[in-house]
C-alpha positions in Angstrom: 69.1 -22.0 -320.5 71.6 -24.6 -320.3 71.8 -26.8 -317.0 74.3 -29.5 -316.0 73.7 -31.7 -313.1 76.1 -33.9 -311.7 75.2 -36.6 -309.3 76.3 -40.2 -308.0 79.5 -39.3 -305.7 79.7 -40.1 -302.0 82.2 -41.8 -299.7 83.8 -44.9 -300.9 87.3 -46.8 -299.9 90.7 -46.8 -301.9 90.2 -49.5 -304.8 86.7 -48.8 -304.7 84.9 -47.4 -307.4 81.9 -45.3 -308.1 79.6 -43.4 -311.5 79.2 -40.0 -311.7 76.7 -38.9 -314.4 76.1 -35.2 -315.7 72.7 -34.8 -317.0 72.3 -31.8 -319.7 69.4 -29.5 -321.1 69.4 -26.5 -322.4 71.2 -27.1 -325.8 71.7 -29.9 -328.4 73.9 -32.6 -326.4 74.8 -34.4 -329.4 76.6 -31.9 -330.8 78.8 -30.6 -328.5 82.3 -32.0 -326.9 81.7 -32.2 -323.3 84.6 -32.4 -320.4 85.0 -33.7 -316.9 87.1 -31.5 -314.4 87.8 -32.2 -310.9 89.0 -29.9 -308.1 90.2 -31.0 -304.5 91.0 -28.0 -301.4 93.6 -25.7 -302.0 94.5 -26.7 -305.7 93.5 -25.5 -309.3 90.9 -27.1 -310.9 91.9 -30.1 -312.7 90.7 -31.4 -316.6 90.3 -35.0 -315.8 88.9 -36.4 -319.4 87.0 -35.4 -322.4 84.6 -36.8 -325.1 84.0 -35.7 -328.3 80.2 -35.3 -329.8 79.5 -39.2 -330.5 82.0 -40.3 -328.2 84.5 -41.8 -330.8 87.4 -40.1 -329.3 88.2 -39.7 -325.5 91.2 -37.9 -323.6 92.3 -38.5 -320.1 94.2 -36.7 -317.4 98.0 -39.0 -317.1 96.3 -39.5 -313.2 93.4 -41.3 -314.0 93.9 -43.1 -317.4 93.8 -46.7 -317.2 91.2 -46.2 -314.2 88.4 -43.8 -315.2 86.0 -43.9 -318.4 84.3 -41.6 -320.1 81.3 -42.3 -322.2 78.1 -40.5 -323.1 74.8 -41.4 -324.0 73.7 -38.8 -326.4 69.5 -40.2 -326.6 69.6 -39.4 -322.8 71.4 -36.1 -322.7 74.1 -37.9 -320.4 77.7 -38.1 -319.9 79.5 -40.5 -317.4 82.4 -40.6 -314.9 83.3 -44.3 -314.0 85.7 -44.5 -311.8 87.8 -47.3 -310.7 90.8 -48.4 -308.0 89.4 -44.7 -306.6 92.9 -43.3 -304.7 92.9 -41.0 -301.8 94.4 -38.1 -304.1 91.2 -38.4 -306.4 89.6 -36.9 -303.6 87.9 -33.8 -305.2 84.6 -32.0 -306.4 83.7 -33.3 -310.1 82.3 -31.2 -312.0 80.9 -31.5 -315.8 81.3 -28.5 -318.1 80.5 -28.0 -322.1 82.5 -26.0 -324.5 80.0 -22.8 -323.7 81.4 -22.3 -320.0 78.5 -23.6 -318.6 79.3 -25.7 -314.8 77.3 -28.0 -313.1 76.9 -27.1 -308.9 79.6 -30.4 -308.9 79.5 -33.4 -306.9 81.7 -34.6 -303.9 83.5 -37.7 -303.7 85.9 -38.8 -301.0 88.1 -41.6 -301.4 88.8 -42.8 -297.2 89.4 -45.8 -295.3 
């Protein structure tokens, strides 16, 4: 069945930055468009940026452009989050999904001096 795992979040300070990855199995990576969303206490869940299949063509959310990449590496079944000049409002759980429905459990990062 398909799995997604997110990992690499955790505590940093504003301008900081950090990598979230989303490892996938289950179904043919490659193929598929994958998303990051995001979601912080009390509001809706957020699409923060997309990729498509090969990773030729990438969207962002008008918050984080110019700050976070996305980027995929297909041989590995993995899809990245880096983040960069992190801000207290991207404070949130990240979470990877694929075009199926399918979530990860999500990973925490809190941006706090």
């Amino acid at each position: 069945q398909v799995q997604l795992v997110e990992s690499g979040g955790g505590l940093v300070q504003p301008g900081g930055s950090l990598r979230l990855s989303c490892a996938a199995s289950g179904f043919t990576f490659s193929s598929y468009a994958m998303f990051w969303y995001r979601q912080s206490p009390g509001k809706e869940r957020e699409l923060v940026a997309t990729i498509t299949p090969n990773g030729g063509v990438t969207n962002y959310a008008v918050s984080v452009k110019g700050r976070f990449t996305i980027s995929r590496d297909n041989a590995k079944n993995t899809m990245y989050l880096e983040m960069n000049n992190l801000k207290t409002e991207d404070t949130a759980v990240y979470y990877c999904t694929d075009p199926f429905g399918s979530w990860g459990q999500g990973t925490q990062v809190t941006v706090s001096s």
